[in-house]
N, C-alpha and C positions, 0 to 999 in steps of 0.2 A: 084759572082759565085765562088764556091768551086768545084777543082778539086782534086782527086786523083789519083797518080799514084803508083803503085804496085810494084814496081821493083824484090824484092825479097821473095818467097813465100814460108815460112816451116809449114805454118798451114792458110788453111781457113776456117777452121772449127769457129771461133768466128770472122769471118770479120764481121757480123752484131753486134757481143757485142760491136766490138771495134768501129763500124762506130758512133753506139748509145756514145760512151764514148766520144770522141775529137770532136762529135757535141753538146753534152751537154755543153760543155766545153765553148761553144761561147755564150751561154744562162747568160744575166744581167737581170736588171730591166727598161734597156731601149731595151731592145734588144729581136726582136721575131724571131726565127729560126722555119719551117717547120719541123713538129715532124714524124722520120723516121719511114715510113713503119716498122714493123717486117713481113710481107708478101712481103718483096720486090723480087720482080720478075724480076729487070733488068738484063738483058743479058750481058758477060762478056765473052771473049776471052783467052782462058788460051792454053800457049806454053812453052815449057821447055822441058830437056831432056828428059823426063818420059812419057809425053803425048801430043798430040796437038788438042785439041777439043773446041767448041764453047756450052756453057753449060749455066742454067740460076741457079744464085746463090744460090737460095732460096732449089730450087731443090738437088744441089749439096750438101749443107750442111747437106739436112734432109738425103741423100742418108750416108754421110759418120760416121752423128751419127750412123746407125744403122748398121756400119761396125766393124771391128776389127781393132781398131785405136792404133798406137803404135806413141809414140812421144820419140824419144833416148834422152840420158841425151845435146846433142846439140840443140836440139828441132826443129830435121827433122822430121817429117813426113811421116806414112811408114803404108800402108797398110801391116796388119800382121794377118796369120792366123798361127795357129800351132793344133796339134794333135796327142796325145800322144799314143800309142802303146806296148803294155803289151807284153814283150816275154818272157813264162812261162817255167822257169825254177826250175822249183820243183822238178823235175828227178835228178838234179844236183847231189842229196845227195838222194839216192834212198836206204831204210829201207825196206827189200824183208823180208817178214814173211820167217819164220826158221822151219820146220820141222824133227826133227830126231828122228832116231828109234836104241838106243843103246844098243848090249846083252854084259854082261862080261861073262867069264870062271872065275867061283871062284876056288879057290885052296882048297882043303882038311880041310886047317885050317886059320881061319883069326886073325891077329892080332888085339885088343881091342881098340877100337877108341883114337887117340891121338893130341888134340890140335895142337901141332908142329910137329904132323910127315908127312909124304908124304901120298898123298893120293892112294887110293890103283886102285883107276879109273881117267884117266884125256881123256876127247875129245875136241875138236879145234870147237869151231863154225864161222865160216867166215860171217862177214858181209859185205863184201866189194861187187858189183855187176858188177864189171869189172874187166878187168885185172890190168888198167891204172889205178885206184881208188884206194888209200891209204885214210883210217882212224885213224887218231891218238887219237881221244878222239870225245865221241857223246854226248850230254846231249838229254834226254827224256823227252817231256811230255806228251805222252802219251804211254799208249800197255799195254801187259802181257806177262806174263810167266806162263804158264802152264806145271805143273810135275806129273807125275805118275810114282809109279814103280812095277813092278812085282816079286815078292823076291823068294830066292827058298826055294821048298820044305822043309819042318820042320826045316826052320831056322828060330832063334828070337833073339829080340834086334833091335839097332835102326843104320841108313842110316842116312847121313847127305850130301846133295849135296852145294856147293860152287863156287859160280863165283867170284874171288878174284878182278877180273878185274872191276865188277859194285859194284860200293856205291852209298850209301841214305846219305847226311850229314857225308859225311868218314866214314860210316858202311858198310864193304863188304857186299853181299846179301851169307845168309845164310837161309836154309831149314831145320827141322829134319824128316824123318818118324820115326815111330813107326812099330817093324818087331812082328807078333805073330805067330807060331809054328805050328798051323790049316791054315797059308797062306795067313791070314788077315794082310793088309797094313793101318794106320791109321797116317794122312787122307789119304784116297784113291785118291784125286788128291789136290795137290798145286796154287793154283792159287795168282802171283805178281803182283800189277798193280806197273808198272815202272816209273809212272812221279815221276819226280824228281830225277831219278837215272842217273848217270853218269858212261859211259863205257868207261875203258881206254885199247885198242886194238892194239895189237904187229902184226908187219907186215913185208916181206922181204925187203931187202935193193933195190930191183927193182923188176920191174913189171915181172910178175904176183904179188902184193904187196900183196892178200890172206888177208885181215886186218880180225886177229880171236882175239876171246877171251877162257878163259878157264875156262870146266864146270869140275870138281874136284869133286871126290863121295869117301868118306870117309865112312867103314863100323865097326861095331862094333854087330856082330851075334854068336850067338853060333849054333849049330847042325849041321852045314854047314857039308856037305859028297862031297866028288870027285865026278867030274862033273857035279855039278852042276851050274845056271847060274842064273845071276838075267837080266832084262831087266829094260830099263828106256827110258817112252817117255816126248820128250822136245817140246817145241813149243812155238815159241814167236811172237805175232799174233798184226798188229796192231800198229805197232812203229812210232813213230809220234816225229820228231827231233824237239826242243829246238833249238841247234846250235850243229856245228862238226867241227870240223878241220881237217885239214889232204892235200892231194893232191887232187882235183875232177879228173883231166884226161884232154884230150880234147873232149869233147863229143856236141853233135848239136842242138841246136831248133831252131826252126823258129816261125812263125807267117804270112801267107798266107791271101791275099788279104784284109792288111789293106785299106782304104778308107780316105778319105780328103775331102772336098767341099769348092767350093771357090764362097761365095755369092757377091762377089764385082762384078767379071767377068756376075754373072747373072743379076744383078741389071740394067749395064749398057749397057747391049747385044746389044741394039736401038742404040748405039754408037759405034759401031762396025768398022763404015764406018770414023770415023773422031777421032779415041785412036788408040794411038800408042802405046805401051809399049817399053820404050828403053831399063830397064834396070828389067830381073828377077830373083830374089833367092830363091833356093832350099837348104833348110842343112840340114842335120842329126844329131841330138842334142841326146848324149847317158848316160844318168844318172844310174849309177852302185851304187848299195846298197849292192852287192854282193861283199865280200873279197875272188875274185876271177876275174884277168883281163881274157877279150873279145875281140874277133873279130866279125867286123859286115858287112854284105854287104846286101844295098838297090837293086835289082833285080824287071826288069818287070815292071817299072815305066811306068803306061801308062795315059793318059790324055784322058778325055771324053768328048763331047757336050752333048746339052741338050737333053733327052731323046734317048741317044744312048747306048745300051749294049757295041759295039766294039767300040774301043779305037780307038781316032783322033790323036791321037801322041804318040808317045814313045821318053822317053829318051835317048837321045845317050850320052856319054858322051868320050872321045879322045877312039871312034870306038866300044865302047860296051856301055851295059847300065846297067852297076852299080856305083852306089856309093857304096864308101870299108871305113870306118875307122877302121884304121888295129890296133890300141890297143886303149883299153880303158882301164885305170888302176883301178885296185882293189880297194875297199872300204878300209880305215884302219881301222882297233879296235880302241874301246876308247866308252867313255860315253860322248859323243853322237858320231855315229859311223862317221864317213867321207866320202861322196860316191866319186866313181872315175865318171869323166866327160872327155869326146872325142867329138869334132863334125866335120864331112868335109860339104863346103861349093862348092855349083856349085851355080854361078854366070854368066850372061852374057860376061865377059871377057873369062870365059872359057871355052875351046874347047867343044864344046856341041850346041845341039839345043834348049836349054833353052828361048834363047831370041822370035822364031818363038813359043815355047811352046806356051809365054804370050800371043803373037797376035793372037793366035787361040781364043783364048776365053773360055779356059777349063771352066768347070764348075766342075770339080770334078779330082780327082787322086785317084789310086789305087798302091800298090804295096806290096812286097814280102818281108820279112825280114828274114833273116838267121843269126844267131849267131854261135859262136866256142869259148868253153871254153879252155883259155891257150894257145894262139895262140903261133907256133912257132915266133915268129917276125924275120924279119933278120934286123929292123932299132930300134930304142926305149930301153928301160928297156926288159931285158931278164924277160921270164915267171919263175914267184915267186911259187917256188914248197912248198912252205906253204900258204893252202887254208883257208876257213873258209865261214860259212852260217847259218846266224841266221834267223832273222825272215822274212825276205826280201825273196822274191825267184823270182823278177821280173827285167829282166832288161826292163828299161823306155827308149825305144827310141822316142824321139819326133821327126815328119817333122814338117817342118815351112818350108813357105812362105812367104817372103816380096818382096815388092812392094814402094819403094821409091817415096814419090809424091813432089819431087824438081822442084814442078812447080812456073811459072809466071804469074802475069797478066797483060797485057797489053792492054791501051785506055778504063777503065773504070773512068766513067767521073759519078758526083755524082752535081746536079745543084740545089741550095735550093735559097729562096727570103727570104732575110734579111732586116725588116722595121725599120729605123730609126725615133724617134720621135724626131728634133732638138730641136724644142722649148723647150721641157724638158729638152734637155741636156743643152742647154744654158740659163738656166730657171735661172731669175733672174739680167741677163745681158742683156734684149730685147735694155733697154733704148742705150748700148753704141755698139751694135753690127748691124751695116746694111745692109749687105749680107757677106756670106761665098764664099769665092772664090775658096777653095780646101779643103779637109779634109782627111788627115792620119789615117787611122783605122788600127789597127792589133788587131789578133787573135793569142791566145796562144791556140795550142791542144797537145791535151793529148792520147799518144798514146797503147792504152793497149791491143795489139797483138802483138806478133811476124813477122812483117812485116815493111819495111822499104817506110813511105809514104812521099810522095811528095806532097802539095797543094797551091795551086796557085789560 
């Protein structure tokens, strides 16, 4: 009779590979071993911090392949779900289409257009869309610029308008019209597609930071008479950011009634009456792509039974019920970029009703995410008043779940019949051998689980 004893359990997920493995092990040519079920159905008693239930192996096993199995680099065993959660922050860096409607007062006589001289028009266009939002530099890939202008009466020659501040490849963006004397503008309107241009945008030393750039209108007309006036319409439709730098602000998204399911809990509902859960984790896992640090708080964490709209639990956690990870750090620049990573961790240890969470038997989670860009912090790294946002615009907060299965087995007992042929073994020696009066057998197994066994 072979028995085994389980003492220590970080995985039972292959206790049938390994039963198969240190019984083969007993297999000679004199030696016939009872070849194991793979439908084994025996009943086993399993107790440990995590759970105490009375479960049949076979069951158990098929149940936990078809879970979210995590094995740490120790190789405990951890029921683990996780779900990741998109909070869109594309506002962050907001490109507000630009409309202006510009008239000048021309003077009697205009001076001849000049390369290096000053322009004889300059207006301010503000891209910034807050007060708290500095722009330092935006690259585009996508928009336009569209120009028209209205020239005055019986004046000709040619307008030249200029934003010194955007370049294509270090070419500032320069325009010409053409002015004709009957009133005619040629072309009649301009039109820029901007990818690929880069704005670099002057702004106050504090908020209101106003981040503009400058449109610059250079004339070179003859006929021009007192009082008269040219107008010019701008409009830049459609800006679609590359990347920017600058400060963002603190500014808010969220992301409302993300959702979780936890199919272990539904799996084994039937055992409701005889699982314990000792020990449950809840973290907030926050992956930043954005060179720009965050504040984050989980809110409204509620826990659901099966086929219930209202929530069977909420989390409390030391008297409220959020979880906060109060900085996440910036991404750094670089090729390949760096994301910043934050997570808090509620645990069973901790002030919270986490652990009665488990023994409900949630089947599902819901909750509430809020973010804050550039959190004042009053512990950590002071908020970095140099921002940046490339192609990213998401911050990634994951929830997980684990579930630690630091379980036991104990009193499973494994009974096989092993037939000796002696005549064979002493084959050869009948003539000087006339009875056996005891015989010494041992067995070498070979143990290829994660499990400390005993057999006897």
């Amino acid at each position: 009779m072979v028995i085994m004893k389980i003492n220590n359990m970080k995985s039972i997920k292959w206790l049938l590979i390994g039963s198969i493995i240190f019984m083969s092990s007993c297999k000679g040519d004199d030696i016939v071993i009872n070849e194991l079920d793979e439908n084994d159905m025996r009943a086993i008693s399993i107790a440990g911090p995590a759970m105490n239930a009375n479960l049949v192996i076979g069951d158990f096993i098929d149940d936990l392949a078809k879970e979210d199995v995590y094995i740490d680099p120790e190789g405990l065993l951890y029921y683990l779900v996780r779900q990741s959660v998109d909070i869109n922050w594309d506002e962050l860096v907001r490109l507000n289409d630009v409309l202006r409607y510009w008239v000048y007062d021309l003077p009697s006589a205009v001076a001849p257009l000049k390369t290096a001289g000053s322009p004889d028009f300059s207006s301010q266009v503000v891209l910034s869309h807050r007060d708290d939002v500095r722009y330092d530099q935006v690259s585009l890939s996508g928009g336009e610029l569209q120009l028209s202008l209205t020239p005055p009466a019986g004046a000709a020659g040619s307008i030249r308008v200029e934003i010194p501040g955007a370049s294509k490849d270090g070419v500032p963006l320069s325009v010409d019209f053409t002015v004709y004397s009957w009133g005619v503008v040629s072309p009649a309107e301009i039109v820029v597609p901007l990818a690929g241009y880069d704005i670099t945008l002057d702004s106050n030393n504090e908020a209101p930071y106003d981040s503009h750039f400058d449109v610059n209108t250079y004339l070179d007309l003859d006929g021009v008479t007192g009082g008269n006036q040219i107008a010019m319409n701008f409009e830049l439709r459609g800006l679609q950011r590359e990347s920017a730098y600058g400060y963002f602000g603190e500014q808010e998204a969220k992301h409302l009634d993300a959702e979780m399911k936890f199919s272990l809990f539904d799996e084994i509902d039937d055992l409701r009456d005889n699982v314990y859960v000792d020990y449950f984790e809840l973290s907030v896992e926050v992956n930043n792509a954005i060179g720009v640090p965050f504040y984050v708080e989980a809110k409204n964490i509620r826990f659901f039974q099966k086929d219930e709209e209202t929530p069977d639990m909420v989390l409390e956690v030391d008297d409220s019920g959020t979880i906060v990870v109060d900085y996440i750090p910036a991404a750094i620049d670089g090729d390949p970029l760096t994301p910043g990573f934050a997570e808090e961790i509620i645990g069973s240890s901790s002030n919270s009703n986490i652990t009665a969470i488990g023994n409900s038997f949630p089947v599902s989670m819901m909750v509430d995410l809020y973010s804050w860009s550039n959190p004042q912090v009053t512990s950590g790294p002071a908020s970095d008043l140099i921002n940046f946002m490339k192609d990213a615009n998401m911050l990634v907060a994951d929830m997980v779940v684990k579930i630690p299965f630091s379980l036991s087995i104990n009193n499973y007992t494994r009974k096989d019949t092993i037939d000796f042929d002696f005549n064979d073994i002493i084959d050869g020696s009948e003539d000087e051998v006339d009875h056996l009066d005891n015989a010494n057998i041992y067995f070498d197994f070979v143990n290829g689980i994660p499990l400390d066994i005993v057999a006897t």
